[in-house]
TORVEXMAR-499451 format. One record per residue (C-alpha): residue in three letters; residue number from 0; z, y, x. Coordinates in steps of 0.2 Angstrom, whole numbers, m for minus. Layout:
REM residues N
<atom><r>ala</r><k>NUM</k><pz>Z</pz><py>Y</py><px>X</px></atom>
...
REM end
This chain:
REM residues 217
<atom><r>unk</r><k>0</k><pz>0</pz><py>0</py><px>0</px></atom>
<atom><r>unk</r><k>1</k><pz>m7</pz><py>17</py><px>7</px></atom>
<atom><r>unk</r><k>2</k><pz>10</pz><py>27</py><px>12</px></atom>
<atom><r>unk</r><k>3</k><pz>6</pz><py>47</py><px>9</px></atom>
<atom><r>unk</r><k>4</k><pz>14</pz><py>63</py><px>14</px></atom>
<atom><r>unk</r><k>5</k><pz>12</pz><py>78</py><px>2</px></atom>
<atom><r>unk</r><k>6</k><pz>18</pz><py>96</py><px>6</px></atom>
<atom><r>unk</r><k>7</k><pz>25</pz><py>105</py><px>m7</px></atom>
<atom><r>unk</r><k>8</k><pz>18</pz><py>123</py><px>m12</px></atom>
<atom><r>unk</r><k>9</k><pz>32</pz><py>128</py><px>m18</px></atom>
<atom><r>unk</r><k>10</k><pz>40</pz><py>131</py><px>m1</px></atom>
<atom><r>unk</r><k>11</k><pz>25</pz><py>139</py><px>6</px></atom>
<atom><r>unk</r><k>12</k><pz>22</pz><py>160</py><px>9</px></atom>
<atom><r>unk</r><k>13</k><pz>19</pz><py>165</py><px>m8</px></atom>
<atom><r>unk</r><k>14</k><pz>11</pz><py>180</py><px>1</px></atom>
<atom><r>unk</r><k>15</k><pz>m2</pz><py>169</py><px>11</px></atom>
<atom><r>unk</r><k>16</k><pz>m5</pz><py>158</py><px>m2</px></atom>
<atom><r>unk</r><k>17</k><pz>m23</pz><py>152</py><px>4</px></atom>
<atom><r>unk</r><k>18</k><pz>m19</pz><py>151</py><px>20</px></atom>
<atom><r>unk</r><k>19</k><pz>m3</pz><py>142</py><px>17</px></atom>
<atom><r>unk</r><k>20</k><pz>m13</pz><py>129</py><px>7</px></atom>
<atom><r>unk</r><k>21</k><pz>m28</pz><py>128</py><px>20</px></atom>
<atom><r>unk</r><k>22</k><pz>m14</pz><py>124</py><px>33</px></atom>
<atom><r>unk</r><k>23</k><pz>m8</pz><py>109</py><px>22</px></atom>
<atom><r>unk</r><k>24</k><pz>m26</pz><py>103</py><px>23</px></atom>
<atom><r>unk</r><k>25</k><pz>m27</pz><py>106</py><px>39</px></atom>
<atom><r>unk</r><k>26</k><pz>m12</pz><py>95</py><px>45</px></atom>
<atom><r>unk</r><k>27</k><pz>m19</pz><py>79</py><px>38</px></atom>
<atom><r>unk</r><k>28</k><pz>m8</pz><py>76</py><px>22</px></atom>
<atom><r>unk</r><k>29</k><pz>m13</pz><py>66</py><px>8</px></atom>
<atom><r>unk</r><k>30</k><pz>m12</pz><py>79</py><px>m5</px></atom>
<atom><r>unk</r><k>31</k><pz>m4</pz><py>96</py><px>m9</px></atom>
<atom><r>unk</r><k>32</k><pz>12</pz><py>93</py><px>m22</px></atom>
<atom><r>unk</r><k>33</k><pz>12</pz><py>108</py><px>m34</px></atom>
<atom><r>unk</r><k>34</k><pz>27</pz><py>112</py><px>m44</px></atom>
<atom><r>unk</r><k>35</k><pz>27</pz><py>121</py><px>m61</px></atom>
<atom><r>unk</r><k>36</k><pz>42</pz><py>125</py><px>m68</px></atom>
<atom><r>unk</r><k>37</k><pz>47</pz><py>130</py><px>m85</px></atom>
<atom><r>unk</r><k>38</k><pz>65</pz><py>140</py><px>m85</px></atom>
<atom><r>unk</r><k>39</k><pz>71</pz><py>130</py><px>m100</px></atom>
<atom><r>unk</r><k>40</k><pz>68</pz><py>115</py><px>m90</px></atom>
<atom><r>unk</r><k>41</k><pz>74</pz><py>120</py><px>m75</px></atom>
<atom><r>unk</r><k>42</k><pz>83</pz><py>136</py><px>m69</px></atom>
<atom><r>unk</r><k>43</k><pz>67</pz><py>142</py><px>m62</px></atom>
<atom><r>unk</r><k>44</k><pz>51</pz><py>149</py><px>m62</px></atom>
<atom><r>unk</r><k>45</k><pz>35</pz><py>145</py><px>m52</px></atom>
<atom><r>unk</r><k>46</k><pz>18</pz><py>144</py><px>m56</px></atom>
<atom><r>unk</r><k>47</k><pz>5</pz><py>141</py><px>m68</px></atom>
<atom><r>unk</r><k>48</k><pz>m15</pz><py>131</py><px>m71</px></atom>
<atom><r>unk</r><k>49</k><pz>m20</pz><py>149</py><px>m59</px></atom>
<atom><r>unk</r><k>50</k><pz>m14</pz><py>140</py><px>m45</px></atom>
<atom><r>unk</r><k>51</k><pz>m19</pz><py>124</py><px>m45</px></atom>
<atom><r>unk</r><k>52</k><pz>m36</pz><py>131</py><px>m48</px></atom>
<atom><r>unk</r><k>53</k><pz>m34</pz><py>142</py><px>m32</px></atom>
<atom><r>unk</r><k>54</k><pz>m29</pz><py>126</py><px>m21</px></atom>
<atom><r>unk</r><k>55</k><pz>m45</pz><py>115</py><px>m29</px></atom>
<atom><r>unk</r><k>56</k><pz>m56</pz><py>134</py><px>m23</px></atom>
<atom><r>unk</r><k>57</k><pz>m48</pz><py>134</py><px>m6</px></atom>
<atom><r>unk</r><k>58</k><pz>m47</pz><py>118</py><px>m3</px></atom>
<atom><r>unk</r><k>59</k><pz>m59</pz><py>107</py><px>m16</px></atom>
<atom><r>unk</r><k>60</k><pz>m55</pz><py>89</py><px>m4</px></atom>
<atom><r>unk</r><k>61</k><pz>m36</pz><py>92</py><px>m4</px></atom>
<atom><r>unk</r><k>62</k><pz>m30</pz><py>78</py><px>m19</px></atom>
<atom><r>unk</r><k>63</k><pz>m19</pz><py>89</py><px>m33</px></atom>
<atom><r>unk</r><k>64</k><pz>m3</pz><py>80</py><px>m37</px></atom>
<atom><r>unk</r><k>65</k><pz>3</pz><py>91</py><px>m51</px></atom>
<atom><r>unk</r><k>66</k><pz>23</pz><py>91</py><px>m56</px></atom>
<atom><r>unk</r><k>67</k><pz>26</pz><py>97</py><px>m73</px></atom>
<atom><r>unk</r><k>68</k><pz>45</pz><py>103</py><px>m75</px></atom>
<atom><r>unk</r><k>69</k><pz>43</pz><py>108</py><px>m93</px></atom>
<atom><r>unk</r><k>70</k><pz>51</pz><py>102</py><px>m113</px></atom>
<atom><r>unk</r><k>71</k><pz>36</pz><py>103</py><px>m118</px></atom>
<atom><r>unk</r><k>72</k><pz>22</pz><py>95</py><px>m106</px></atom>
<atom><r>unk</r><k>73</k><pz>11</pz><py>91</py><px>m119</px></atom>
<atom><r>unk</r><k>74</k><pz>8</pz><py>111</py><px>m124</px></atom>
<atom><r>unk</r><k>75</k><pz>0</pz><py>112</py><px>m107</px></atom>
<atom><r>unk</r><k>76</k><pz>m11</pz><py>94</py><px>m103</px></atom>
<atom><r>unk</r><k>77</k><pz>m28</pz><py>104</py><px>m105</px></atom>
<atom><r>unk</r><k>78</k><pz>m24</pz><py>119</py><px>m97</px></atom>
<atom><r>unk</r><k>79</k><pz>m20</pz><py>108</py><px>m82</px></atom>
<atom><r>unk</r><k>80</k><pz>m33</pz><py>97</py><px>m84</px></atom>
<atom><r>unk</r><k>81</k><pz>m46</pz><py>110</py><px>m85</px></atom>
<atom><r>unk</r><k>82</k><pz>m39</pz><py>119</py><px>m69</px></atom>
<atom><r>unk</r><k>83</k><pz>m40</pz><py>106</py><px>m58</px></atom>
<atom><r>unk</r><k>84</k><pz>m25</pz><py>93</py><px>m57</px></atom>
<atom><r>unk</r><k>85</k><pz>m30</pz><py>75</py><px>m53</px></atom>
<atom><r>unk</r><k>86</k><pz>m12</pz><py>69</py><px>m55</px></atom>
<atom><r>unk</r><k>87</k><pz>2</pz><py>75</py><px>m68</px></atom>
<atom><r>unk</r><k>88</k><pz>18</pz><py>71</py><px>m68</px></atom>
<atom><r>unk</r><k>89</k><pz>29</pz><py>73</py><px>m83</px></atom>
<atom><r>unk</r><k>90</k><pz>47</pz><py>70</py><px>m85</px></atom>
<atom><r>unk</r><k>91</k><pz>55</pz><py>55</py><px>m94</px></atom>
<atom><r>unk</r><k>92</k><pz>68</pz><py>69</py><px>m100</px></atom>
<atom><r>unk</r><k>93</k><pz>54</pz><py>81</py><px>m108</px></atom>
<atom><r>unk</r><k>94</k><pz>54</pz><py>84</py><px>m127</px></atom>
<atom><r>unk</r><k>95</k><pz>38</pz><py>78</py><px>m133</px></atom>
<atom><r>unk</r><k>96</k><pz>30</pz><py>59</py><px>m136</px></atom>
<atom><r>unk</r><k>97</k><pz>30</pz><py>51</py><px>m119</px></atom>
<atom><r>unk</r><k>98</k><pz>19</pz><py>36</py><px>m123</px></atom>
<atom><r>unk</r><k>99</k><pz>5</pz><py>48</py><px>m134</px></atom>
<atom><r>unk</r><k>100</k><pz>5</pz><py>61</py><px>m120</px></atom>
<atom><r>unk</r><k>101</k><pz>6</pz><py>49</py><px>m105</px></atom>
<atom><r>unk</r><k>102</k><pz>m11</pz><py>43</py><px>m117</px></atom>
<atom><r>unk</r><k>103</k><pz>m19</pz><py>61</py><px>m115</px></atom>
<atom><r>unk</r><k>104</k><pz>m17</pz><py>62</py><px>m96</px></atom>
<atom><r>unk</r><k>105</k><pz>m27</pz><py>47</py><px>m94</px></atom>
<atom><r>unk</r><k>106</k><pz>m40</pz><py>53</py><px>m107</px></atom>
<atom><r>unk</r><k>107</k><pz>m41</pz><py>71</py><px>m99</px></atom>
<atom><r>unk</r><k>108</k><pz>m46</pz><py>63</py><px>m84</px></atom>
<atom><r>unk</r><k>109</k><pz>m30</pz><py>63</py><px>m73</px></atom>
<atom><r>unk</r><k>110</k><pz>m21</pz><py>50</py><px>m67</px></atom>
<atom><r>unk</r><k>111</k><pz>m3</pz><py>49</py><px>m76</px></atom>
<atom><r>unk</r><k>112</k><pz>14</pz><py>46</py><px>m68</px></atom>
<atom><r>unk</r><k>113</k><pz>31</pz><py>50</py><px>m74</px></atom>
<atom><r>unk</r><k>114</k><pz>49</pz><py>58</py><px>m66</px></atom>
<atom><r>unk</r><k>115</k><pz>65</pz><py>55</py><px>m67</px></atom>
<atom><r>unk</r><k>116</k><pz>79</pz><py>66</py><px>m64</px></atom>
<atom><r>unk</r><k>117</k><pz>94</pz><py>63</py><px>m54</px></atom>
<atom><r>unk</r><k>118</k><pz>107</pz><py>62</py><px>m68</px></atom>
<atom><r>unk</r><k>119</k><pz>96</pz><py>50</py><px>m78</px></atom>
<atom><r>unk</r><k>120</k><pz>98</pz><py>30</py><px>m77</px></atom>
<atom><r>unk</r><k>121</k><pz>83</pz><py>22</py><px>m71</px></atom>
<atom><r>unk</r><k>122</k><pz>80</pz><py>10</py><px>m85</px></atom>
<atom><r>unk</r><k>123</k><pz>74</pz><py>21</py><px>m97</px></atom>
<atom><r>unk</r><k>124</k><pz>59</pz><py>21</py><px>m87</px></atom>
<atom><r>unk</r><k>125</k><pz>54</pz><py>2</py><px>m91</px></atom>
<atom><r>unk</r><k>126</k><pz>45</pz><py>6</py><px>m110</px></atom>
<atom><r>unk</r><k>127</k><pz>33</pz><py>18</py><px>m97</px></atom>
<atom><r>unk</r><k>128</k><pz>29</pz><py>8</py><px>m82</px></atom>
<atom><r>unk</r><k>129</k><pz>15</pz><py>m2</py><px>m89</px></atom>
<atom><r>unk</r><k>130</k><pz>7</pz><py>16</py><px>m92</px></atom>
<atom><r>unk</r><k>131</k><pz>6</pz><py>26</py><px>m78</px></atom>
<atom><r>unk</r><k>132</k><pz>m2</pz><py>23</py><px>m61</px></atom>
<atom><r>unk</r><k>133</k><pz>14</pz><py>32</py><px>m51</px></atom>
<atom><r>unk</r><k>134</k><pz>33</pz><py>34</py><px>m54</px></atom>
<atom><r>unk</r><k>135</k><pz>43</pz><py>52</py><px>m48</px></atom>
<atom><r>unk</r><k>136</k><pz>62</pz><py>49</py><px>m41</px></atom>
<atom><r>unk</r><k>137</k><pz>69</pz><py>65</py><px>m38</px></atom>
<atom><r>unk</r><k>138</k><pz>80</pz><py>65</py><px>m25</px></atom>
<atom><r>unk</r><k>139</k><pz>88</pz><py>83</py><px>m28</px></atom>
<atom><r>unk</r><k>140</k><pz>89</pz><py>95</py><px>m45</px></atom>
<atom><r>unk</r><k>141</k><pz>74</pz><py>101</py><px>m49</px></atom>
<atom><r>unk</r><k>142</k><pz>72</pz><py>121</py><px>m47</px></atom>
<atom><r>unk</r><k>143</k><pz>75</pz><py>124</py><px>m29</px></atom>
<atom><r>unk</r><k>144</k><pz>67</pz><py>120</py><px>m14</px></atom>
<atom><r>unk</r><k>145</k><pz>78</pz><py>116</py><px>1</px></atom>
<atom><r>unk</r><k>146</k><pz>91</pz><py>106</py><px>m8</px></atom>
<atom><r>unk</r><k>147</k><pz>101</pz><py>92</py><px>m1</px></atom>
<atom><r>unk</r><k>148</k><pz>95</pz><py>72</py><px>m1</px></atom>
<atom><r>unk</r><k>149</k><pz>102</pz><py>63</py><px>m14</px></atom>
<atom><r>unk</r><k>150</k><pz>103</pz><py>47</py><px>m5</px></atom>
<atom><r>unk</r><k>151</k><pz>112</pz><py>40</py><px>m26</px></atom>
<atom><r>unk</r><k>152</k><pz>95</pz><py>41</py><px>m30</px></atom>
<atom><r>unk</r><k>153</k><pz>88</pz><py>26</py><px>m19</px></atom>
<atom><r>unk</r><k>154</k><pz>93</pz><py>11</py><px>m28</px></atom>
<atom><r>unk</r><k>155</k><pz>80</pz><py>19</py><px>m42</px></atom>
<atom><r>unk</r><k>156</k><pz>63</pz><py>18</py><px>m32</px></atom>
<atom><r>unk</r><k>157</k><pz>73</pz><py>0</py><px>m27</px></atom>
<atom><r>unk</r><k>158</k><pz>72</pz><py>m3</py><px>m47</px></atom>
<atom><r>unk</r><k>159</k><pz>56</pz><py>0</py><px>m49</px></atom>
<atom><r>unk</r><k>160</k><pz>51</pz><py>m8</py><px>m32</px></atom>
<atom><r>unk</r><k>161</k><pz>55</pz><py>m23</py><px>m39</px></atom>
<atom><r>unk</r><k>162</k><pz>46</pz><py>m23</py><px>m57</px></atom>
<atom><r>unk</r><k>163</k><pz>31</pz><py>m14</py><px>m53</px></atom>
<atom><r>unk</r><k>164</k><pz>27</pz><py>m22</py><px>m34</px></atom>
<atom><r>unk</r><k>165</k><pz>11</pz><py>m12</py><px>m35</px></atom>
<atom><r>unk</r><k>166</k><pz>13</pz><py>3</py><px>m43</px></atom>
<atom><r>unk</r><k>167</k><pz>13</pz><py>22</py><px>m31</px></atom>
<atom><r>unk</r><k>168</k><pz>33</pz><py>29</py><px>m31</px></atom>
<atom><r>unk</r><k>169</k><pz>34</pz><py>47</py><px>m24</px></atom>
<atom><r>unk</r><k>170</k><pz>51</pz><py>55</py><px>m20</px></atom>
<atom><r>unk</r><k>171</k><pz>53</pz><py>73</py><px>m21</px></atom>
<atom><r>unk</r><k>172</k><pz>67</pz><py>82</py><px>m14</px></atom>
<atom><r>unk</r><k>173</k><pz>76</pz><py>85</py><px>3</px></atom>
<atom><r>unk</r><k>174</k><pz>62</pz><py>76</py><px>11</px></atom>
<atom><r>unk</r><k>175</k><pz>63</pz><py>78</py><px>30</px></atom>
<atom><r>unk</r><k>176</k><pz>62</pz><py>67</py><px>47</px></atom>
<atom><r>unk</r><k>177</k><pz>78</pz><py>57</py><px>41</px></atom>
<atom><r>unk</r><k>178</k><pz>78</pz><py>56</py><px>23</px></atom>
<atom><r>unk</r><k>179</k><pz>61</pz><py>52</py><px>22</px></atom>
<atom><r>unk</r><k>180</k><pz>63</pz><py>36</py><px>32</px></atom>
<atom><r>unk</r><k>181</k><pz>77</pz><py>28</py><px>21</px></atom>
<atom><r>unk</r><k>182</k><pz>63</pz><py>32</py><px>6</px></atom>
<atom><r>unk</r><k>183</k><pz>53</pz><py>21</py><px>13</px></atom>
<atom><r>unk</r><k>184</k><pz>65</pz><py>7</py><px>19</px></atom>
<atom><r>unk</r><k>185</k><pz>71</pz><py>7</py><px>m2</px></atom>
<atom><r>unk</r><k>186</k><pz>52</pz><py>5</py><px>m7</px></atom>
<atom><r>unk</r><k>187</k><pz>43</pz><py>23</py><px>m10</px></atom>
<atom><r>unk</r><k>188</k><pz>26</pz><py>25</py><px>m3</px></atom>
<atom><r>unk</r><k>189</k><pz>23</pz><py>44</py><px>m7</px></atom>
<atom><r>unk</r><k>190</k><pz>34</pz><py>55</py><px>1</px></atom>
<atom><r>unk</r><k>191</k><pz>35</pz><py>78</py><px>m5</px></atom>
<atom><r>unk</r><k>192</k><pz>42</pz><py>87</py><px>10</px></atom>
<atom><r>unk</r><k>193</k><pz>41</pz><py>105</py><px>5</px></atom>
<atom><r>unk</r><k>194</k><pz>52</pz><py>118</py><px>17</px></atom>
<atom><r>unk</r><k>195</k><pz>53</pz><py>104</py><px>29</px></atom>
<atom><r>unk</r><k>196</k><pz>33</pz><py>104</py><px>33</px></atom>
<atom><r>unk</r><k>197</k><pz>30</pz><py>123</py><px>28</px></atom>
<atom><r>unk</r><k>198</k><pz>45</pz><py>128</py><px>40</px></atom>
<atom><r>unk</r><k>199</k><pz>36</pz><py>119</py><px>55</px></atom>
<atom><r>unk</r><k>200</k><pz>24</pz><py>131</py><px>66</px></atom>
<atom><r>unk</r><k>201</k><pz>14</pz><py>115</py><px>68</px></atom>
<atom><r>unk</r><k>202</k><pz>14</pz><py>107</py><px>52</px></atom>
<atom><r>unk</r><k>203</k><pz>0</pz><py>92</py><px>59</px></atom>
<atom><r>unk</r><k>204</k><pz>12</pz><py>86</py><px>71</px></atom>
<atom><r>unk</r><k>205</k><pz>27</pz><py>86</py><px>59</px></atom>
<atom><r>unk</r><k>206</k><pz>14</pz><py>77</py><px>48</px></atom>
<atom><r>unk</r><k>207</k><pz>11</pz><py>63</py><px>60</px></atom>
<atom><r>unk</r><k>208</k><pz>27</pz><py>62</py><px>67</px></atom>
<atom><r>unk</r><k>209</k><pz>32</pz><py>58</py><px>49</px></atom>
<atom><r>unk</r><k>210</k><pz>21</pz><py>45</py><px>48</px></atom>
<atom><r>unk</r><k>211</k><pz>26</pz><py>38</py><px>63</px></atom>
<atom><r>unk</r><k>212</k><pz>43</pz><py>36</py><px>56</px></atom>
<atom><r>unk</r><k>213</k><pz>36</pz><py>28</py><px>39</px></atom>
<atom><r>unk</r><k>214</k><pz>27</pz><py>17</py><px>50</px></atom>
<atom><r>unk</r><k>215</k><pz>43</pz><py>10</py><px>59</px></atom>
<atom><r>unk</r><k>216</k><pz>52</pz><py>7</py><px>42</px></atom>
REM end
C-alpha cells in the first residue's frame, strides 16, 4: 500500500499563497491537504471552493485532498466538486445523511472518505467503511494547526487496520518526524504534516526524510 505525505495549507503563508502551494509541489508530496472550516463545527475559520480552485490553477498535477469541518457538508458537495477537489472528507460527527451524501461524493466525481474526531469512539465508523475509499483519524481537535499528538487516537487507525486491510487511513494532526512514525507502526498510510513541513526552509528534504522514517516502520 502506497504510503503518502500531504502538507497542509492551512499552515502555510496565507500572504504567499501560490508560492506556498508551488513549494508543496515542489517538495515531492503526494497531495496538498486543504482544510475548510466551518465555526459552528470548529472554533475556526479558513477557507472556501476559491481556494481549492487556486491550488488546481497553480498547481493542476498536485492531488486535492479536501477536509470538510462543517454540520452541514452536504450544503457544500458541488461547490467543492465544481472547484476542484478530487477527495472530500466529511465528518462522522456532521449533521446531515452520511450514507446519502458519502453517495454524492462518489457521483460528483470525487473520491469519498470519512473523519473522525478525537472524542468519538471508533465503532461508529463500521456502517461507513464499505463506502468510502479512505478513513480520517484526527489526531488533535480540529481548528488549529500546531496542536499536540494525540498518541489515544492510535488504537483507532489499529481498528480500522484490521477490518478494512485495504482501505487508505490518513491521520491529521501534530504530524512531525516522531509522531508520524508511530502512525505508521499502528497501520496509517497517509500521513498531513501541516506547520511541521511549511516551518521547514527545505520542505523536499523534510519530505523525504519523512519517508525515510515511514520506510523504517
Amino acid at each position: 500500500m502506497k504510503k503518502e505525505i500531504l502538507p497542509s495549507l492551512l499552515a502555510a503563508d496565507y500572504g504567499r499563497l501560490a508560492d506556498e502551494i508551488l513549494r508543496a509541489e515542489a517538495s515531492g508530496a503526494d497531495a496538498m491537504h486543504i482544510d475548510i472550516m466551518d465555526p459552528t463545527f470548529v472554533p475556526n475559520m479558513s477557507f472556501g471552493p476559491d481556494v481549492v480552485a487556486l491550488v488546481r490553477r497553480v498547481a493542476p498535477g498536485l492531488y486535492r485532498n479536501v477536509h470538510l469541518m462543517m454540520n452541514r457538508p452536504d450544503l457544500y458537495l458541488e461547490p467543492f466538486a465544481k472547484a476542484g477537489a478530487q477527495t472530500l472528507q466529511i465528518h462522522i460527527e456532521a449533521d446531515c445523511d452520511l450514507h446519502r451524501e458519502l453517495r454524492r461524493i462518489r457521483g460528483l466525481g470525487m473520491k469519498p472518505a470519512i473523519v473522525l474526531n478525537p472524542e468519538t469512539p471508533v465503532e461508529i465508523l463500521a456502517p461507513y467503511l464499505g463506502e468510502v475509499d479512505e478513513a480520517l483519524v484526527m489526531t488533535v481537535h480540529p481548528g488549529y494547526g500546531g496542536q499536540k499528538f494525540i498518541a489515544d487516537c492510535l488504537p483507532k487507525v489499529s481498528w480500522i487496520r484490521e477490518r478494512r486491510p485495504g482501505l487508505d487511513i490518513m491521520i491529521d494532526g501534530g504530524g512531525n518526524a516522531e509522531t508520524i512514525p508511530l502512525a505508521a507502526k499502528a497501520g496509517a498510510n497517509q500521513f498531513v504534516a501541516g506547520s511541521y513541513l511549511f516551518g521547514k526552509p527545505d520542505m523536499r528534504a523534510a519530505v523525504e526524510d519523512l519517508r525515510a522514517r515511514i520506510a523504517a516502520c
